[in-house]
C-alpha positions in Angstrom: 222.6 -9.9 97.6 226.2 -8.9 97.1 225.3 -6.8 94.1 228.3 -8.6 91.5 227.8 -7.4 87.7 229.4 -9.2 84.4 232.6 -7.0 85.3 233.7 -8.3 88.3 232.5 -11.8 87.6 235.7 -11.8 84.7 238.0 -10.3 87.2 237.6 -13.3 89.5 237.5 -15.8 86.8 240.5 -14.4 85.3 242.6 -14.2 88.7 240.7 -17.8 89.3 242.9 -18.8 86.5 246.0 -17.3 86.4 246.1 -18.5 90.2 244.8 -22.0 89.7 245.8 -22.6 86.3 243.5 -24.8 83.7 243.7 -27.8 85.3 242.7 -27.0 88.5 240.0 -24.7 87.8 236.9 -26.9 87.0 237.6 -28.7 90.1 237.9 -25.4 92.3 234.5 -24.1 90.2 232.8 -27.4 91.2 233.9 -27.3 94.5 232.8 -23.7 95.2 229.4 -24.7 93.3 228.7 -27.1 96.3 229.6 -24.6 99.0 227.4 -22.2 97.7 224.9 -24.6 97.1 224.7 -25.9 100.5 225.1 -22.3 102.0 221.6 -21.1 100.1 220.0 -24.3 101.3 221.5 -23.7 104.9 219.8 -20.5 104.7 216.5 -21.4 103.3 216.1 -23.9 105.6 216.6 -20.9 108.4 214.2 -19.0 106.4 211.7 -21.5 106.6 212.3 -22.3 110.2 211.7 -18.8 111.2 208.7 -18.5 109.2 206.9 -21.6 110.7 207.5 -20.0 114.1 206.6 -16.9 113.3 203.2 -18.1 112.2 202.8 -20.9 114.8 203.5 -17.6 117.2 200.8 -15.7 115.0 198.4 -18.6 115.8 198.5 -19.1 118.9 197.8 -15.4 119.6 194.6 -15.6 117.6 194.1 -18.7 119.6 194.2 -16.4 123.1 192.3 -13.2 121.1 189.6 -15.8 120.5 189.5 -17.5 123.8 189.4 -14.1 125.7 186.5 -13.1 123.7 184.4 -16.3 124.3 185.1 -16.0 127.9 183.9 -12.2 127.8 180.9 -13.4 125.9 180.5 -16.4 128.6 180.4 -13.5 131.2 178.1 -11.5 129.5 175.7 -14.3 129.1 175.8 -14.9 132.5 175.2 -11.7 134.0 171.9 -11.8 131.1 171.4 -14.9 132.1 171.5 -13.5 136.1 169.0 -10.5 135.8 166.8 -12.6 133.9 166.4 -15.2 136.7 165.9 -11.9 138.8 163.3 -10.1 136.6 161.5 -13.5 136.5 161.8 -14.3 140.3 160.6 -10.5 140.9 157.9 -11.1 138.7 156.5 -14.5 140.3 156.6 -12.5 144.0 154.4 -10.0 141.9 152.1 -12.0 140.9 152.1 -14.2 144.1 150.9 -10.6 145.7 149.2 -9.0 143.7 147.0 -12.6 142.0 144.9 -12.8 144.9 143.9 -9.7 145.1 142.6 -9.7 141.1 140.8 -12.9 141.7 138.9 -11.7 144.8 138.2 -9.1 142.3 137.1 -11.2 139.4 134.9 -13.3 141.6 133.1 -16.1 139.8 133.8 -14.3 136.3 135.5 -16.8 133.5 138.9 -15.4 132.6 139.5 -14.5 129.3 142.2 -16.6 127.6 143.2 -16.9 123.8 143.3 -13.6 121.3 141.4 -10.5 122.1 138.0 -9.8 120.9 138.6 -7.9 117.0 142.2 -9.2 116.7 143.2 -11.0 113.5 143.8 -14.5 115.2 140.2 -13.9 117.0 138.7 -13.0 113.8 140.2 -16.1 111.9 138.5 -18.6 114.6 135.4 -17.5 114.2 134.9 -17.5 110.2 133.0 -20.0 108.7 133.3 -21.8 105.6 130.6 -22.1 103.2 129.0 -25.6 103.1 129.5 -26.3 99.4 128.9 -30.0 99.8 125.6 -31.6 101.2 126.2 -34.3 103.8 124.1 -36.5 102.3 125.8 -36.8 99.1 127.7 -39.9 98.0 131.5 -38.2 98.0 134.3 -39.8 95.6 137.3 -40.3 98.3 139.5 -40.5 95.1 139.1 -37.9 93.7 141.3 -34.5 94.9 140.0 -31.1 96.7 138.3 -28.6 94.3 140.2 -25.8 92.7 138.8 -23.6 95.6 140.6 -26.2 98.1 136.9 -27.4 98.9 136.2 -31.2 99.6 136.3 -33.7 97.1 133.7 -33.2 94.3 130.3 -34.8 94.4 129.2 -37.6 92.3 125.6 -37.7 91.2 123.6 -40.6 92.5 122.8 -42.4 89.8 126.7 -42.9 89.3 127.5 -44.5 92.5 127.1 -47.8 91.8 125.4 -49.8 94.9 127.4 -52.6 97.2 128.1 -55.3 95.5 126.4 -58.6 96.6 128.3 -60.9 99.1 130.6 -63.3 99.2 128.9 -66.5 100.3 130.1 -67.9 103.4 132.1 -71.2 103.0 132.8 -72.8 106.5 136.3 -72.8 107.8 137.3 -70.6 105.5 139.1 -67.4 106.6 138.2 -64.0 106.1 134.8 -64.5 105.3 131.6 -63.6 107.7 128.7 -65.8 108.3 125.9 -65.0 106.6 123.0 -63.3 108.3 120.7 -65.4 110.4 117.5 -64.4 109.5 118.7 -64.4 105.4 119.0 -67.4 103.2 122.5 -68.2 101.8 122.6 -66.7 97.9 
């Protein structure tokens, strides 16, 4: 700051005590220890001060850089947002003209909807999958899809066991069915 070497540090000590003497010179040194204490504290609190403004200024800036941008954007999207509504309104007066004269045209012909003819998605709806699995035979619901991803394997017959017999039918009991009319009770 004030750019003092060793040098001129003795000079003023020495004039400090030829002029103050030795019993006056600690007290002088202490009290010029607090001035200059409080003075760099003084100054850093200045320091800091200006700093906190500076970026609180700095902020608030961005702040306004960013809210003029999201209005731009807001303005942009609206004027999209605009031509679209026109394109679209444009587009339904087309069609309002222009539909009835393609279905006098068509006559009783079907329309065609869903994928044209040779496209993938129209080539994936019409593949069949190979029926690996009779209907007939007894599936196990257990067990998981095939390697392949088929349906569950098949058991042979003679593995299924058959339905077991039934439960007799107590009265008033709950959860059990009558038994059949025309059957004797087991």
């Amino acid at each position: 700051m004030f750019d003092i070497g060793f040098s001129e540090l003795l000079v003023i000590a020495v004039v400090a005590l030829v002029v103050l003497g030795p019993e006056r010179l600690p007290k002088a040194a202490r009290f010029a220890g607090l001035w200059v204490r409080r003075a760099r504290n003084q100054w850093d609190s200045v320091k800091q001060e200006l700093e906190r403004e500076l970026h609180a200024d700095e902020i608030k800036r961005q702040f306004r850089d960013v809210q003029s941008s999201v209005q731009d954007t807001e303005a942009q999207l609206r004027a999209s947002g605009e031509a679209v509504r026109r394109e679209a309104e444009m587009m339904r007066q087309d069609v309002a003209r222009h539909g009835d004269a393609i279905s006098a045209v068509a006559g009783d012909e079907p329309v065609m909807t869903g994928p044209a003819p040779g496209s993938p998605a129209s080539v994936a709806q019409h593949v069949v999958a190979p029926d690996a699995v009779s209907v007939d035979a007894p599936r196990d619901a257990m067990a998981p899809p095939g390697i392949d991803g088929t349906s569950p394997r098949v058991v042979p017959a003679a593995v299924v066991a058959p339905d077991p017999a039934p439960l007799p039918h107590v009265e008033g009991a709950e959860g059990t069915a009558p038994p059949p009319r025309n059957e004797a009770p087991r």
